[in-house]
C-alpha positions in Angstrom: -7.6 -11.1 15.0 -6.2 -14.3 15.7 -2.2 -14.1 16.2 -1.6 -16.9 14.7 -3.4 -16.4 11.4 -0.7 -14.2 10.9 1.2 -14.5 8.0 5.0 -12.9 7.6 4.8 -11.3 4.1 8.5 -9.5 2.7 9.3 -7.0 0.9 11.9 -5.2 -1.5 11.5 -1.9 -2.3 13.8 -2.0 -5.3 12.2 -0.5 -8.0 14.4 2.0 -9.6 11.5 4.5 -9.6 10.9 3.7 -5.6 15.0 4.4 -5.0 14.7 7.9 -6.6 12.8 8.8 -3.1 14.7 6.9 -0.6 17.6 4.3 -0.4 17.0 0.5 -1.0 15.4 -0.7 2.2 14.2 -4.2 2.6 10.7 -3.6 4.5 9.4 -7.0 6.3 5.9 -6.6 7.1 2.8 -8.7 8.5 -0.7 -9.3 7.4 -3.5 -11.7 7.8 -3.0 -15.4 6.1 -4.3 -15.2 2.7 -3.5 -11.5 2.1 -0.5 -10.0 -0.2 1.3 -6.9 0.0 3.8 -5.0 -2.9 5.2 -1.9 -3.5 3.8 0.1 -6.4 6.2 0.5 -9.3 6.7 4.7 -8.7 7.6 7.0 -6.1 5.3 9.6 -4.4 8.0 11.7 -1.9 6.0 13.0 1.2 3.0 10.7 -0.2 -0.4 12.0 2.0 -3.8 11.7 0.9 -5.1 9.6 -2.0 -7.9 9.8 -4.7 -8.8 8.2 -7.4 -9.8 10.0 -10.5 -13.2 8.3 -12.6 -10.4 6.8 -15.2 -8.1 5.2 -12.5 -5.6 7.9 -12.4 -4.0 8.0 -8.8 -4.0 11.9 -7.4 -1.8 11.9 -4.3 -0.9 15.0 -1.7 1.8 16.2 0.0 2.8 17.6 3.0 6.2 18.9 2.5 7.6 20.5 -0.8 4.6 21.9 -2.0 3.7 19.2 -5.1 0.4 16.9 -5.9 1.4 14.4 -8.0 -0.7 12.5 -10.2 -0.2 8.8 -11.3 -1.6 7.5 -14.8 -1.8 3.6 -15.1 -0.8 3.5 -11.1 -3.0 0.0 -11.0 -2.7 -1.3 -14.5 0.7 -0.5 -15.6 3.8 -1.9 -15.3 5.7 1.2 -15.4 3.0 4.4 -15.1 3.2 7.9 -15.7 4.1 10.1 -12.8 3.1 14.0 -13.3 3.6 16.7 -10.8 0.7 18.9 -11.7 1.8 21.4 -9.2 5.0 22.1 -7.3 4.1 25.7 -5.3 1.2 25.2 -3.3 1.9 25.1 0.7 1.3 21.7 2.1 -1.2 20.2 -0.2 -2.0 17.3 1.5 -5.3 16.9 1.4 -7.3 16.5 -1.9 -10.4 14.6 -3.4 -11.8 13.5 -6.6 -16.0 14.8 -6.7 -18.1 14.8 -9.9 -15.0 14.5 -12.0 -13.2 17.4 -10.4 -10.3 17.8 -8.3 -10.0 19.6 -4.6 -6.7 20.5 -3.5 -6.5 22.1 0.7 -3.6 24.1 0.8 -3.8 25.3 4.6 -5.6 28.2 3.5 -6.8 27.8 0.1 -9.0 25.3 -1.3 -8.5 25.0 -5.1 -10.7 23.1 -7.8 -9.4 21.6 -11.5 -12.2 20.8 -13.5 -12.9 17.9 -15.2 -9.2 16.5 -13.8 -8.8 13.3 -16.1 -8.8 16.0 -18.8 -6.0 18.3 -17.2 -3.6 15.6 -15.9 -0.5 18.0 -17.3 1.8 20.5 -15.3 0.3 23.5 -13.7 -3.9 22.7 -15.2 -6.6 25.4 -15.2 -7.5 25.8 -11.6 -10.6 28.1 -9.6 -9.7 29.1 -6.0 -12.5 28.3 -4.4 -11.4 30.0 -1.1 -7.9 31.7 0.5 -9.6 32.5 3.4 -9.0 29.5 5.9 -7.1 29.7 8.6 -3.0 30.2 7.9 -1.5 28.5 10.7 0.8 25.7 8.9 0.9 24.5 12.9 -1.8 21.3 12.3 -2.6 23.5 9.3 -2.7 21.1 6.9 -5.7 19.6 5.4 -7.5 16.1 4.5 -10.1 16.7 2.2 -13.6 14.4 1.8 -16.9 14.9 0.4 -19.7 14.0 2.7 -23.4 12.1 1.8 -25.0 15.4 1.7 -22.7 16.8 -1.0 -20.9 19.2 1.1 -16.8 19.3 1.0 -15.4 18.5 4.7 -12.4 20.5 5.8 -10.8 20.0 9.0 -8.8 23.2 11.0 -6.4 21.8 13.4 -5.4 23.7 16.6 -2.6 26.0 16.1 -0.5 24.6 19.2 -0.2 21.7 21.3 -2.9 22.4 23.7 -4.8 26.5 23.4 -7.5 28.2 23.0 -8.2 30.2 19.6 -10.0 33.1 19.3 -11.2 32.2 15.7 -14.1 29.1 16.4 -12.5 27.9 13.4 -9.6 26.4 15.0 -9.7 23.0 16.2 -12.7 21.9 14.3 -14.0 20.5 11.0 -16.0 22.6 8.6 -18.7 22.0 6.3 -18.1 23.7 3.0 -19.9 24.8 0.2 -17.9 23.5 -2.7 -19.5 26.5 -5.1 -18.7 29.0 -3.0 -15.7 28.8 -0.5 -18.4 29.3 2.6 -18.3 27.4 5.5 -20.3 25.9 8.6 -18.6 24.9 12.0 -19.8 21.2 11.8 -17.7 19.5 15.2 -16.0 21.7 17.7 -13.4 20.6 20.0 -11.0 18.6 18.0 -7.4 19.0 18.3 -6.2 17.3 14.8 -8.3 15.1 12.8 -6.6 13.9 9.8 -8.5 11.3 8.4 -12.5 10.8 8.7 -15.4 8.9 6.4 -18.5 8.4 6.4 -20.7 5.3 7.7 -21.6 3.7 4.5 -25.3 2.5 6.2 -25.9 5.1 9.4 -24.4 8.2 7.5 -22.3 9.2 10.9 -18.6 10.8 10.1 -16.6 8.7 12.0 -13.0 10.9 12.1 -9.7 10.7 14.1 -8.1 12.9 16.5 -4.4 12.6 17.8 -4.3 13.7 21.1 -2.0 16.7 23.0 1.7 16.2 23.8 3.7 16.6 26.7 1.3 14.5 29.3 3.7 11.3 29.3 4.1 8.4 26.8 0.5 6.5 27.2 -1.7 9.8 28.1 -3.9 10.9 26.7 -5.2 8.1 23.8 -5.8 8.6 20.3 -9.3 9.0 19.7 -11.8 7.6 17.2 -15.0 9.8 17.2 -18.5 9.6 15.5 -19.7 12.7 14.5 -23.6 12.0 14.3 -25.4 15.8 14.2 -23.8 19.3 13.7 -22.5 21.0 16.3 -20.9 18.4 19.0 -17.8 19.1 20.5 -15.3 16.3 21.5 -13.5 18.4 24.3 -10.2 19.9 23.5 -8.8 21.8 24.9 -10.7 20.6 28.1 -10.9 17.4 28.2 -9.1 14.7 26.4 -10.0 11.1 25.9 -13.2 11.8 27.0 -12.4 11.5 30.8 -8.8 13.2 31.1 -9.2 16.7 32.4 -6.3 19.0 30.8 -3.9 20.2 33.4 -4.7 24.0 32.5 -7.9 24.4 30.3 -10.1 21.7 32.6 -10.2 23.9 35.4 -11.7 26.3 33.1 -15.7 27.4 33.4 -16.2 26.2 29.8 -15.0 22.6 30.9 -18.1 22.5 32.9 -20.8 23.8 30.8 -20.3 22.1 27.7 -21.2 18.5 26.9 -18.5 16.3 25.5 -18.8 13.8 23.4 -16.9 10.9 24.3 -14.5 8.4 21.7 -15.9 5.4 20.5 -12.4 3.7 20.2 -9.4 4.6 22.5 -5.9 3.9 20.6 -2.8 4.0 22.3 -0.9 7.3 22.9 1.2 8.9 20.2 0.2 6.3 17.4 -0.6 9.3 15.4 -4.0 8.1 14.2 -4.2 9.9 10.4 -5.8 9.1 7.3 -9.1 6.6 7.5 -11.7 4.7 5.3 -14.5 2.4 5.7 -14.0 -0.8 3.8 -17.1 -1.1 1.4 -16.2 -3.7 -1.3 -16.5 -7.3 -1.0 -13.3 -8.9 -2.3 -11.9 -9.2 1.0 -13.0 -11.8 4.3 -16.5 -10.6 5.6 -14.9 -9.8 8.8 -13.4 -6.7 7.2 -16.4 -6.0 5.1 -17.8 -2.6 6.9 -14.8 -2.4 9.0 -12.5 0.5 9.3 -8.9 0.7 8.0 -6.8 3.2 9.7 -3.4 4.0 9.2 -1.2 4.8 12.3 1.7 7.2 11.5 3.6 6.6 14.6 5.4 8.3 17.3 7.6 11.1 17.3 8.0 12.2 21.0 7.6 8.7 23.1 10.0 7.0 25.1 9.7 3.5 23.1 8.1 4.2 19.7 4.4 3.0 19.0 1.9 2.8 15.7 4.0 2.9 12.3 0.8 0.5 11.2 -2.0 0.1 9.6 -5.2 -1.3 11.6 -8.6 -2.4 11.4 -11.7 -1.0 13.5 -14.2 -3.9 13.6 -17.8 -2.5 14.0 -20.8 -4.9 15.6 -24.5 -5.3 15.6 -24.6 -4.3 19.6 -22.3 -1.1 18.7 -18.8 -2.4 19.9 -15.8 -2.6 18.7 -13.0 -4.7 17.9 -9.7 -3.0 17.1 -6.7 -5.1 15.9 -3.3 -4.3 13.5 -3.8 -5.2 10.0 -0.7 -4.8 8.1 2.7 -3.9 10.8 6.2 -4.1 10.1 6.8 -0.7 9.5 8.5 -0.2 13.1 10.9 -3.4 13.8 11.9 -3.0 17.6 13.1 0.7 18.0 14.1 1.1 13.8 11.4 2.6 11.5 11.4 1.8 7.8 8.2 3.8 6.7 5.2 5.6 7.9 1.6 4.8 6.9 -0.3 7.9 6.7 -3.2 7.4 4.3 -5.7 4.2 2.9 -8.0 4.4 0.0 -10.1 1.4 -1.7 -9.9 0.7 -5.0 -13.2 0.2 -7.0 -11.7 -4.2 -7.4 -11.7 -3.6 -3.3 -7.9 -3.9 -2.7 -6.4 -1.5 -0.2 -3.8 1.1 -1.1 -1.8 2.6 1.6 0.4 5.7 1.2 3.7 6.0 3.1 5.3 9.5 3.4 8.7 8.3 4.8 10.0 6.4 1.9 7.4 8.0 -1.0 5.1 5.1 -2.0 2.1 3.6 -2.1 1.8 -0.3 -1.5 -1.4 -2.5 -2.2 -2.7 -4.9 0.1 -4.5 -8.1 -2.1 -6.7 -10.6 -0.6 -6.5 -13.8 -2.8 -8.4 -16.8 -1.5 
């Protein structure tokens, strides 16, 4: 992306509704020439994962404090209806909207609500589906998407910085059978993927993964993987990056035997690489048509902070890739004033982005 088809875009999050999660905070942040960005006129605290129910009701996730929240009128009204439908579950971030019914991933537990546009009320009819996952809350969260062949996705993070597990569950994503709670191994070897979709012409999952800690501020790089057959691993805990042996596991014999798949896209350390979608409507330029937007939650444990963005993955005819931010501003020098953490397409093909710092969701307009 050209840097000077940049265009400085500011704003206010003012709304009385937006304050109720976080102090007044003027938020100055960048996008392409011809795009707008606002603040939605709610709050969302801890707001993960999006979906978007068949009526336009906005279903969003949390990480901390236990609540889903779901948001009647989010892109229509002036002043929608916020309902907690629940407030107990542990760390519901990750949830989905399939066939008219809700999926909820709650570390362990993977719920359904039925027919959700029905139920949007306190506390509605729920199945448990399974409470048989893994229990680790360490990368034990969840981000929740159903694939092309029907099946529910469900990623199991390691339950450490850098281990091996003796339950092949960890570090992977699953294939689930939404009827009945069972699940496949479908990619081994990935430390913590929190955001993944599908190629909307080749079919391939395309997911992130951030990568270990404690091996310096630029080492080793986020990755962005395609997933294009079950049963691929992507290397951790041996390798990372594709090419950086780890200090204790890469001398191990499995390091050797086992045939990595390497990233398609390298991002730079400790961006925190989360939540991910493939741009498939047509209101904005055709340069982002079929691209990727990802958001980059940012550093916690670097020397100079890095991400706090959101950022678009450019795919070509010959197979490259051009990476380049999309929407920044969140981190302003060494001061952060939000934390971009999920992005979700709306059926009129504007971009919503979730930010768990200060509990909202803004929407990113192209007008021509």
């Amino acid at each position: 992306m050209n840097r000077s088809s940049i265009a400085l875009i500011s704003l206010l999050i003012v709304s009385s509704s937006a304050c109720a999660a976080s102090e007044d905070l003027a938020v100055t942040l960048t996008a392409p020439t011809g795009f707008s960005v606002e603040t939605l006129p709610f709050a969302v605290p801890n707001a993960r994962q999006m979906a978007l129910t068949d009526n336009g009701s906005l279903i969003v996730g949390t990480r901390r404090g236990g609540s889903v929240y779901a948001i009647q009128g989010a892109l229509t009204e002036i002043q929608p209806t916020v309902v907690e439908l629940f407030r107990d579950l542990t760390s519901p971030s990750g949830l989905t909207v399939h066939n008219g019914d809700l999926y909820i991933g709650a570390v362990s537990r993977i719920i359904q609500v039925p027919d959700i546009d029905a139920n949007l009320t306190p506390n509605p009819a729920h199945r448990v589906i399974t409470e048989s996952l893994p229990d680790k809350t360490h990368h034990g969260w969840k981000y929740l998407k159903f694939g092309p062949d029907g099946k529910l996705y469900v990623p199991v993070g390691a339950p450490c910085n850098v281990c091996l597990s003796d339950d092949p569950r960890f570090a992977s994503i699953l294939q689930m059978d939404p009827a009945t709670g069972s699940t496949k191994i479908w990619a081994h070897g990935i430390r913590n993927t929190v955001g993944f979709d599908w190629h909307p012409e080749t079919g391939e999952m395309w997911f992130s993964d951030n990568g270990r800690d404690m091996l310096g501020d630029d080492v080793p790089s986020e990755e962005l993987n395609v997933s294009s057959t079950a049963g691929q691993h992507f290397g951790f805990p041996y390798v990372h990056a594709g090419d950086i042996p780890d200090p204790e596991f890469g001398k191990q014999p499995g390091a050797y035997t086992l045939d990595f798949v390497a990233p398609k896209v390298k991002i730079q350390a400790h961006s925190a690489v989360l939540g991910l979608t493939f741009y498939t409507a047509t209101q904005f330029p055709e340069q982002y048509q079929g691209a990727i937007f990802l958001a980059e939650h940012g550093s916690w444990n670097r020397g100079e902070k890095v991400g706090y963005r959101v950022s678009s993955v450019r795919i070509n005819d010959d197979g490259s890739t051009d990476y380049a931010p999309f929407v920044s501003g969140w981190l302003n020098g060494q001061s952060v004033s939000g934390r971009p953490n999920d992005v979700l397409v709306t059926p009129n093909g504007d971009l919503l982005v979730s930010d768990d710092q200060q509990g909202v969701i803004h929407r990113v307009r192209y007008i021509p």
